[in-house]
N, C-alpha and C positions, 0 to 999 in steps of 0.2 A: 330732780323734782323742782317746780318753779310755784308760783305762788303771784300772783298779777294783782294789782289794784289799780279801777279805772275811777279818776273821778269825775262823775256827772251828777252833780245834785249829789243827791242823797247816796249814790251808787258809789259804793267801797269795796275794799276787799272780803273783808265777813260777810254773810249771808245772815240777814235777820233771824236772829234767835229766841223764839217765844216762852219764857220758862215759864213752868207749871205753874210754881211758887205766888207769881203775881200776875196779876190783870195786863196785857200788852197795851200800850198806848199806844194812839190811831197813827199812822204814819200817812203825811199827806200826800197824794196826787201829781208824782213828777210833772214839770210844766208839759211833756211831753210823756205822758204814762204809758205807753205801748213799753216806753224805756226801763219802766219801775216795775218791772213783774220779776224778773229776775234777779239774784244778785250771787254773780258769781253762778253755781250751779243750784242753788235754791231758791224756791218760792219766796219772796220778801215778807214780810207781814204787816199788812195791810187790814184792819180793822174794819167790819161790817158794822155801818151804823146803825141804832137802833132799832129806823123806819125800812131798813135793807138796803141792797150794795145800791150804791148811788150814781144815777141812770145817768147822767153824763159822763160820769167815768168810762162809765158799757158803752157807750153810743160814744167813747174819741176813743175808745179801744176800737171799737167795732169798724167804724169808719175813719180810723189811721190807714194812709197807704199800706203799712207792713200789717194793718190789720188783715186789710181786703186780700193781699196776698197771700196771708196767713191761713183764709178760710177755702181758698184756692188749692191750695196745697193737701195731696194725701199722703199721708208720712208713711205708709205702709208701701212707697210705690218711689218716694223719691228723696226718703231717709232713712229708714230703716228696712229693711227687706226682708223678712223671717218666716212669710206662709211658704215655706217648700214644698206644698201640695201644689202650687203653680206649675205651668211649662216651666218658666225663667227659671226654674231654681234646678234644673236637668240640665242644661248645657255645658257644654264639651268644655268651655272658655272659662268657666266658673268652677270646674272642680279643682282638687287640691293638687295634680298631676299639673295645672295648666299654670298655679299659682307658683311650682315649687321652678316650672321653666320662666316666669315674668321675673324671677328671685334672678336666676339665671343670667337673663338679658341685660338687668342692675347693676350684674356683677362686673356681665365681658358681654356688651353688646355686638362685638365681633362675630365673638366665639362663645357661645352660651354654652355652659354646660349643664344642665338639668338634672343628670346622673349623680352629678359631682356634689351640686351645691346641695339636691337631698340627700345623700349621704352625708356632707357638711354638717346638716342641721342632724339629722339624728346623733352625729355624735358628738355635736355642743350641747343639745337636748340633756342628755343622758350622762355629762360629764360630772363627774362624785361633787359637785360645786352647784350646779343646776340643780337636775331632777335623777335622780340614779336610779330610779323608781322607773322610769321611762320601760326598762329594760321585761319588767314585769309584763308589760302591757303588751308591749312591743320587740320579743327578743332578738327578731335578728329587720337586719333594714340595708337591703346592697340597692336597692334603685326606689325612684318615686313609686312605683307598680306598688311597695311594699305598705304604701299608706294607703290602709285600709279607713281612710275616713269620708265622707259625705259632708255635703254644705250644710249650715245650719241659719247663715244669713247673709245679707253684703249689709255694708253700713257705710252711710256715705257722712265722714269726718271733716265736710269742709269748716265745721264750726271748732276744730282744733286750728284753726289759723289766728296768726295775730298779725294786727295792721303795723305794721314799722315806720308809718309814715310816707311811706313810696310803695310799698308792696304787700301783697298780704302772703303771711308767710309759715307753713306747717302743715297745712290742710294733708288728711289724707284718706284713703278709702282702704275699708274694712274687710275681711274674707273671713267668717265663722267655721271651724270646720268642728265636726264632733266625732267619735270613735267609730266606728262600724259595730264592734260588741257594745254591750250593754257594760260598761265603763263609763264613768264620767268623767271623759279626759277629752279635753278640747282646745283644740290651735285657732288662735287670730293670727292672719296673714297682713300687719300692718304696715301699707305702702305710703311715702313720704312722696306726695304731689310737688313740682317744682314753684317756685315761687311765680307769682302773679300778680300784674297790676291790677289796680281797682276796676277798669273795664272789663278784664280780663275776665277778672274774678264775677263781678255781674252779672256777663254772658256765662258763666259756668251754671252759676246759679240757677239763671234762667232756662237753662238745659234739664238742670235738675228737676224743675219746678216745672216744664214740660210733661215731663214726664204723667203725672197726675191725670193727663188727660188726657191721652193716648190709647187706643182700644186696646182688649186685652190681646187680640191676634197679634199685635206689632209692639206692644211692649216689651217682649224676652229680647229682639233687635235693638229695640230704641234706649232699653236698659247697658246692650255689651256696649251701646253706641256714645252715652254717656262718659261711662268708665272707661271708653279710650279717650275721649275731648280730655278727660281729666287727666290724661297721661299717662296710662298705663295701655301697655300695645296688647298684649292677652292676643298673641299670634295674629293681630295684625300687619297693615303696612305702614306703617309706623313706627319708629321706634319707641321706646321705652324711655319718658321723659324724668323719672322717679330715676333718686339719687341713693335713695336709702330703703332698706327693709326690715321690717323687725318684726319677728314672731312671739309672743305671749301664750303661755301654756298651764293651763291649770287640770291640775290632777288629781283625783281623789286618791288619797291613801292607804284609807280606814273609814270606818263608822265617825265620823266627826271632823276630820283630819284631811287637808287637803295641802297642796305645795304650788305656791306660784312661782311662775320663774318666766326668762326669755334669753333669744337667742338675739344678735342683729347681723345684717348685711351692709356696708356702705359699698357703690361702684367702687369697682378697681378691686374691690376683694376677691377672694379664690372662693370663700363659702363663709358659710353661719360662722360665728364665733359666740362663745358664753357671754353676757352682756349683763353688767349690774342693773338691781333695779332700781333705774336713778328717782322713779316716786312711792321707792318705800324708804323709811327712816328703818334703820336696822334696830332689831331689837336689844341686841346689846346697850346703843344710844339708851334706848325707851327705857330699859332697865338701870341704866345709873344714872341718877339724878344731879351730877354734876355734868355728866355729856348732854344731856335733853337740855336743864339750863341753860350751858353753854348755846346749843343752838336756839331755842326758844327766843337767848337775851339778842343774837344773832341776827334772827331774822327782823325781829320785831323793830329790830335799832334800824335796820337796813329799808327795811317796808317802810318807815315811819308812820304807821297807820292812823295815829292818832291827829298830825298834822292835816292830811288830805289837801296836800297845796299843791302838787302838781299836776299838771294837767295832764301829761301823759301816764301811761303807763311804768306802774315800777314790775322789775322782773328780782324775782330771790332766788335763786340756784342752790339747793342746801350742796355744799362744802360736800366732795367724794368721799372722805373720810368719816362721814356720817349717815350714808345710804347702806341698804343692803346690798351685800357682794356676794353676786349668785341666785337663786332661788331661795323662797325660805317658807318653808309648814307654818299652818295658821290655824284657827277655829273659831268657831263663834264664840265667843265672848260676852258674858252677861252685862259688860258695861264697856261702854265706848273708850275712845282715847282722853287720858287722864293727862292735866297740866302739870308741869314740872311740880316736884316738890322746890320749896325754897323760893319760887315765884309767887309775889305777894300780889293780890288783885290780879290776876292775869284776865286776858282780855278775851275774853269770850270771842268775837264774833273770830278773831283769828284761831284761837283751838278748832271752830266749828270748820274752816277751811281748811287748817293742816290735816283735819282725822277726814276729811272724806276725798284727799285730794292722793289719800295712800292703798295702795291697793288691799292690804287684808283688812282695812275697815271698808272702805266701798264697798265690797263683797262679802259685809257681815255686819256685824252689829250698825255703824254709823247710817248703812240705807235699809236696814233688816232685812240681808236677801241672804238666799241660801247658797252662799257663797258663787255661783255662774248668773250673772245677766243675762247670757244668753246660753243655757242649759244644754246638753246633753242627752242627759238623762233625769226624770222629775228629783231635783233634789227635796231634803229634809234637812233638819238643823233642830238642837235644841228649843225647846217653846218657839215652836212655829210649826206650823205646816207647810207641806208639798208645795209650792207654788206652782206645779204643772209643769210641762215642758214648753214654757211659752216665756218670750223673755219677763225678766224680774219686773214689779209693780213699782220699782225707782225710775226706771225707763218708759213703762205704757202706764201705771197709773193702776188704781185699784179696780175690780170687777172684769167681766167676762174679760179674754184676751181680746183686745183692739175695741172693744166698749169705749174707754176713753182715751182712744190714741189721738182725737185732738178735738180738746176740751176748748167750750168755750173761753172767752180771753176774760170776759168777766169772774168766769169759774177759777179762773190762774192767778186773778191781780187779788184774789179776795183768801184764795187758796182753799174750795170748798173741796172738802174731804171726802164728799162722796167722787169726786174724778184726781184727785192730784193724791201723792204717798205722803200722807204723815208716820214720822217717826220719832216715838218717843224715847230718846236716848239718858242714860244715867250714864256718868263719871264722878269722878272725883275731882274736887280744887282743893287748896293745901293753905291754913290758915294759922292760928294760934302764933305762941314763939316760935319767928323765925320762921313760920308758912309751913311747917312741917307735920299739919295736924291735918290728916284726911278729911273733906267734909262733899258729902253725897250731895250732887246737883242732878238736875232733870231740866234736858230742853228736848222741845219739840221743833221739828225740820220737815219741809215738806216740802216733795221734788216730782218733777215731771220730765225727764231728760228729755224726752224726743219732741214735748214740744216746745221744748228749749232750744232743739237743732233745728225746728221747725221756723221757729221764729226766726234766728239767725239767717237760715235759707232767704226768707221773705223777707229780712231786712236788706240782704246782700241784695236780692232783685230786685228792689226797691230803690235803693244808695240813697235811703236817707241819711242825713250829717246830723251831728251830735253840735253842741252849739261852738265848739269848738273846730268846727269841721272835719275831725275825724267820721270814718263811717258808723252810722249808727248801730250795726251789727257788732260793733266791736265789746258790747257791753252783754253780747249774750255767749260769748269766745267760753273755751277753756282751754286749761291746758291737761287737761284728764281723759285719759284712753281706758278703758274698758281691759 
């Protein structure tokens, strides 16, 4: 699990937290505001003045290079991919048979073995540590033939990359796959893009961003055409420039009850292997309040968040001894992630990062989804309803599916609720003698992911610089996978 802080102006590692309690004070207009709409993976908050949003703000949104680019862009075509009623989402290259041989190529570009390594993964999947549950769903598994699943998206991860100063580094592209029955059990096939210099990365971009505008006859081509520039061969002539692979699996268990887990692949390997989930905090940690402090006091000494003096980048790795090991059952939950007990004053904007930065709160309470972003089958969850079988409203935003898949940049910096996800979340902070006295808070968060990856896209096609000369994309990065 990592946790970044970039600072730019105002731009830190919390995400502006607006609590209910009290009136938000206005936050001003980054000297360069295209910069100030996000922070971290959330909307910032930005206060509408009395007379309304104010029209120079809109107009150096609007008319920012990464604006013009931004409005350029269809995210349904060159970030997120999810209408399967398309050609593109039928080809031979794209299903999970072609994914489970690209895993292959990873492994032993030589000698791929596609048989092998899915049988590999079925029984790292299914290993009493993982998901044992697997076996219900799926009980016997000798070759790929046996995955009975269908695509449910691609997602293009270039905005999981981080600049290192010479390269940008993590990017990766997504493969949805969901059950054949009526189960809500669903594999992400996520490939690690090799690293890339900033031209590199630009023209990637620009490929991406291509795409937008492409007729529909030749986009199923100019899509497999993309995703091999990006380094994955998907039975081309090419090889397979990806180094690593890692499959994420979430399972329904029960009425409420669901297990995430994953498997990974690095080159050189024979197959899958059971793989921790290095951004969840194990529950045990969360359960004793001497281990949560201990990392809490951990991270927070190491981030230094309160300082904001360096100019690059800090990275916080939580310690192996504190992540979950394996798979682990989760549910919705009537209140978000609570701050240590024993921690006096603790810091908001970092809770609001560590709970949506782990996976059974991004896929519950902290984004209110019903546990899949991108669904299966229409989930349900206590006090909420179906969200459809269209991805979660943290990623496209509230109203019909793709209604506001890309909201105006005014609608973003201001964070109007009829297009971006408000969510209003309850936890606990811990007060009285000694911090040990539970006391109910309520903030409100409000997220738009994809045109979060949107913007990153148009920033990268752009290489606008930050005043620092890093790239200006860098400040719409994460390090959080789906």
């Amino acid at each position: 699990m990592q946790f970044r802080k970039t600072a730019f102006g105002a731009i830190a590692l919390g995400a502006c937290a607006c609590m209910l309690s009290q009136h938000p004070a206005a936050v001003p207009a980054a000297p360069h505001a295209i910069l100030d709409i996000f922070d971290n993976r959330a909307l910032k908050c930005h206060e509408v003045p009395a007379s309304g949003p104010d029209q120079a703000v809109v107009q150096a949104l609007d008319g920012s290079d990464i604006g013009k680019a931004y409005y350029k862009i269809r995210p349904d075509r060159s970030v997120l991919m999810y209408d399967c009623s398309r050609p593109w989402c039928s080809q031979r290259e794209f299903n999970i048979q072609s994914a489970f041989t690209e895993a292959a190529v990873v492994a032993n570009s030589d000698h791929p073995d596609p048989k092998g390594v899915a049988v590999s993964w079925y029984k790292a999947a299914s290993d009493p540590k993982v998901d044992p549950a697997l076996t219900t769903s799926i009980p016997t598994f000798t070759s790929s033939q046996d995955a009975k699943f269908h695509l449910l998206a691609i997602a293009n991860r270039m905005d999981l990359a981080e600049w290192d100063g010479s390269m940008w580094n993590g990017a990766e592209i997504h493969f949805v796959y969901g059950f054949d029955q009526p189960v809500n059990l669903t594999l992400i096939f996520e490939f690690q893009l090799p690293p890339l210099s900033r031209p590199s990365f630009q023209s990637l971009a620009k490929t991406w961003s291509g795409l937008s505008t492409v007729s529909d006859a030749d986009y199923p081509a100019k899509l497999l055409d993309a995703i091999r520039c990006s380094g994955l061969s998907l039975g081309g002539k090419t090889a397979s420039r990806c180094a690593y692979v890692r499959v994420r699996m979430n399972d329904r268990l029960g009425a409420g009850l669901w297990k995430l887990s994953q498997v990974d692949l690095h080159r050189g390997n024979a197959g899958f292997s059971p793989a921790d989930l290095d951004d969840q905090i194990s529950d045990d940690v969360m359960k004793s309040p001497a281990d949560y402090g201990s990392l809490w006091t951990d991270a927070t000494t190491k981030l230094n968040y309160l300082a904001m003096k360096r100019p690059d980048d800090l990275i916080y790795s939580v310690p192996n001894k504190w992540v979950a090991h394996g798979g682990i059952g989760y549910s919705f939950d009537s209140q978000g992630m609570p701050t240590p007990p024993g921690i006096c004053n603790p810091n908001a904007n970092f809770r609001n990062v560590l709970a949506i930065q782990q996976c059974k709160w991004c896929h519950t309470t902290e984004s209110n989804t019903c546990f899949t972003h991108i669904p299966n089958v229409a989930p349900t969850c206590a006090d909420q309803e179906s969200q459809g079988k269209v991805p979660s409203q943290f990623l496209i935003g509230p109203g019909t599916a793709g209604q506001n898949l890309r909201p105006a940049l005014g609608d973003l910096y201001y964070g109007n609720e009829s297009v971006v996800w408000s969510v209003a979340i309850k936890y606990n902070v811990y007060g009285g003698a000694g911090c040990t006295t539970p006391t109910p808070v309520t903030v409100v968060r409000k997220y738009h992911d994809v045109a979060r990856r949107t913007l990153f896209l148009a920033a990268v096609a752009t290489d606008q610089a930050l005043d620092n000369g890093a790239p200006g994309a860098s400040v719409f990065t994460t390090t959080m996978t789906e």
